[in-house]
C-alpha positions in Angstrom: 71.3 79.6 -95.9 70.3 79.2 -92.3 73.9 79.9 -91.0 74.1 83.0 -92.8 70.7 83.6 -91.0 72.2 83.2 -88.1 75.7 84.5 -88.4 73.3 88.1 -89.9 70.8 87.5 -86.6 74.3 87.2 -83.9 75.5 90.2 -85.8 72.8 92.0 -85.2 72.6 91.3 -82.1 76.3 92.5 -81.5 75.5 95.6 -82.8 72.8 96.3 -80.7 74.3 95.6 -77.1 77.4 98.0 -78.5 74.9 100.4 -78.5 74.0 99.6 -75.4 70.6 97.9 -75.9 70.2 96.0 -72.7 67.6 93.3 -74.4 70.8 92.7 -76.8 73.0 92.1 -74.0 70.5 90.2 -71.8 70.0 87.7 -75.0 74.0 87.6 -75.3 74.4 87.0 -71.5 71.3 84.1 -71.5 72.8 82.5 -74.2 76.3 82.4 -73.2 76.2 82.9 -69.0 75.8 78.7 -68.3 78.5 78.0 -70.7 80.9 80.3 -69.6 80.1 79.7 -65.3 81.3 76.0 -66.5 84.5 77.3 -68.2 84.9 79.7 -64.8 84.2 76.9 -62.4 87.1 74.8 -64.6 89.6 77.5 -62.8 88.0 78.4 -59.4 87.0 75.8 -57.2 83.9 78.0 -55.6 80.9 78.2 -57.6 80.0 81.6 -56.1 83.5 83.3 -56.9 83.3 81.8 -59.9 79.8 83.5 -60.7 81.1 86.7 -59.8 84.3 86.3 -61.6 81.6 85.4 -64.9 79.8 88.7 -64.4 83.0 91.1 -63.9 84.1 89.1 -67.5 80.7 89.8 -68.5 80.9 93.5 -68.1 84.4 93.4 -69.8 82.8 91.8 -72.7 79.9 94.7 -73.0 83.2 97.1 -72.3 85.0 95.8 -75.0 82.5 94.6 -77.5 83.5 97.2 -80.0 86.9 95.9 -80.5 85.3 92.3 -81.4 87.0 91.8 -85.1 84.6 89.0 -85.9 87.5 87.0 -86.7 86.7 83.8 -85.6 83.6 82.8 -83.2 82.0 85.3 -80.9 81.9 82.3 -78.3 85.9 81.7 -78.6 85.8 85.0 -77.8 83.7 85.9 -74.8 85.9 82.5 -73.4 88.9 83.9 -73.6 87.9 86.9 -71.4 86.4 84.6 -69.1 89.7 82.5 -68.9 91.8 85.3 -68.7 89.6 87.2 -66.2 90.4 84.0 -63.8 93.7 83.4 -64.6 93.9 87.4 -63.1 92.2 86.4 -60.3 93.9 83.5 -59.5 97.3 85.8 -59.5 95.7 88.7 -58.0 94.2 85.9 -54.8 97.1 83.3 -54.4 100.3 84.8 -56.2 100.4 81.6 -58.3 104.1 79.9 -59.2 104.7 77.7 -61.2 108.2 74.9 -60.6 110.3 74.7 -63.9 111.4 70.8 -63.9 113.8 69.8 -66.7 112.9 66.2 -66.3 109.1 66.2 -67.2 107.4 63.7 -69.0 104.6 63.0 -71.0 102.5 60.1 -68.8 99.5 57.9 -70.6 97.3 60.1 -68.8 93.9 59.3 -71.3 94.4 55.1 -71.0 93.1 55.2 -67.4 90.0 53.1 -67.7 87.6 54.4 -64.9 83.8 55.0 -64.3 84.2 58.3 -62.2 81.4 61.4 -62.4 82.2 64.2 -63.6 81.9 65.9 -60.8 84.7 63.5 -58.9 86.6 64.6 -62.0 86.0 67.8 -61.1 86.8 67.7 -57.4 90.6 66.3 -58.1 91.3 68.5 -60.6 90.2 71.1 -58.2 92.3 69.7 -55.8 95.5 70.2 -57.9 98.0 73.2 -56.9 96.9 76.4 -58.9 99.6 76.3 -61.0 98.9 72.0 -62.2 95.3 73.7 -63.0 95.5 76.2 -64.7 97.8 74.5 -67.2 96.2 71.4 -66.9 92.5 73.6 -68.1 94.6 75.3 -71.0 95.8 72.9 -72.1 93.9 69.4 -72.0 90.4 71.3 -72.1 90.8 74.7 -73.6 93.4 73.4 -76.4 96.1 75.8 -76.4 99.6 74.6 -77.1 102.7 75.2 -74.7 104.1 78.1 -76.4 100.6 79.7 -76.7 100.4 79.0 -72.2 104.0 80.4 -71.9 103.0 83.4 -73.4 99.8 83.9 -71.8 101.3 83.1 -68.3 104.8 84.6 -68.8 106.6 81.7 -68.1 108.8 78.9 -70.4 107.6 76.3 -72.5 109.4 73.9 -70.7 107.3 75.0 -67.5 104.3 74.7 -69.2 105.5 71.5 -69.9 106.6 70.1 -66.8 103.6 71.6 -64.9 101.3 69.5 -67.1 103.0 66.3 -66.3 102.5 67.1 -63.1 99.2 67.5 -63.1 98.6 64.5 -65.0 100.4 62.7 -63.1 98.8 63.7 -59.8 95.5 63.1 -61.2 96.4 59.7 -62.6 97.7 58.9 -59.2 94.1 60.3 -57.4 92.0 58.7 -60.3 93.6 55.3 -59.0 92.7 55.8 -55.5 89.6 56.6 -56.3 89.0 53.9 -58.2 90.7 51.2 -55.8 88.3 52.5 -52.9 85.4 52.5 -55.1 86.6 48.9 -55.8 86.9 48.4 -51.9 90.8 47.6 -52.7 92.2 50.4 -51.0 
């Protein structure tokens, strides 16, 4: 009963900031603006671009919130504006590429044992070429498949592909010289 409650109340609420009720959209953008700065920051290194690039995919979600279908969650929603709204920057800022390589391969990325922060996590994986990260955040922390990245960046599979090995395998390589000079081995 309470999730119908709630799934009635978010409704409601939806309804309200399409009729541009700015309570409605103030409670949508409080309850959703710290979630979606982290999914911003996951694609642009600076916390202040990223902030601005959460409020211009902000104002695109209060644009578009009519053509919500409720199919699905109103979160997955609002994050795929915000992903897509820095993926547009990133192409608009850098003029990102991405290097088809035939010979990728999938490394055993996840069996690095390590005691990093998440914030040095954060750091290499901002130090990754633009292309590495974006397909690395699709893919290993958004979820979306390869052909489901091709078509969102207009590229191959296979470069969706190859450009997560790489990243993978330049953060493996990073994680381990972190690691070995937090060790005092390198």
């Amino acid at each position: 009963m309470k999730v119908l409650y709630l799934n009635q109340e978010e409704n409601e609420i939806i309804r309200l900031a399409i009729e541009s009720n700015r309570s409605a959209q103030q409670e949508i953008y409080v309850k959703f603006s710290s979630k979606m700065l982290s999914v911003c920051r996951q694609y642009i290194k600076d916390i202040h671009q990223a902030e601005d690039i959460m409020i211009t995919a902000f104002m695109k979600v209060f644009t578009n919130l009519k053509n919500f279908e409720k199919k699905g969650s109103f979160e997955g929603w609002i994050r795929r504006i915000m992903i897509n709204e820095c993926i547009s920057h990133i192409r608009v800022q850098k003029k990102v590429s991405f290097i088809e390589d035939e010979n990728y391969s999938e490394d055993s990325f996840n069996n690095i044992e390590s005691q990093i922060s998440i914030e040095d996590i954060q750091s290499l994986i901002d130090g990754l070429p633009d292309g590495y990260k974006i397909i690395f955040n699709l893919y290993a922390i958004e979820g979306y498949k390869h052909q489901e990245i091709a078509s969102m960046l207009g590229i191959n599979e296979g470069t969706s592909k190859s450009q997560l090995s790489h990243a993978r395998k330049t953060l493996k390589e990073q994680i381990i010289k972190l690691k070995n000079y937090s060790n005092g081995t390198a």
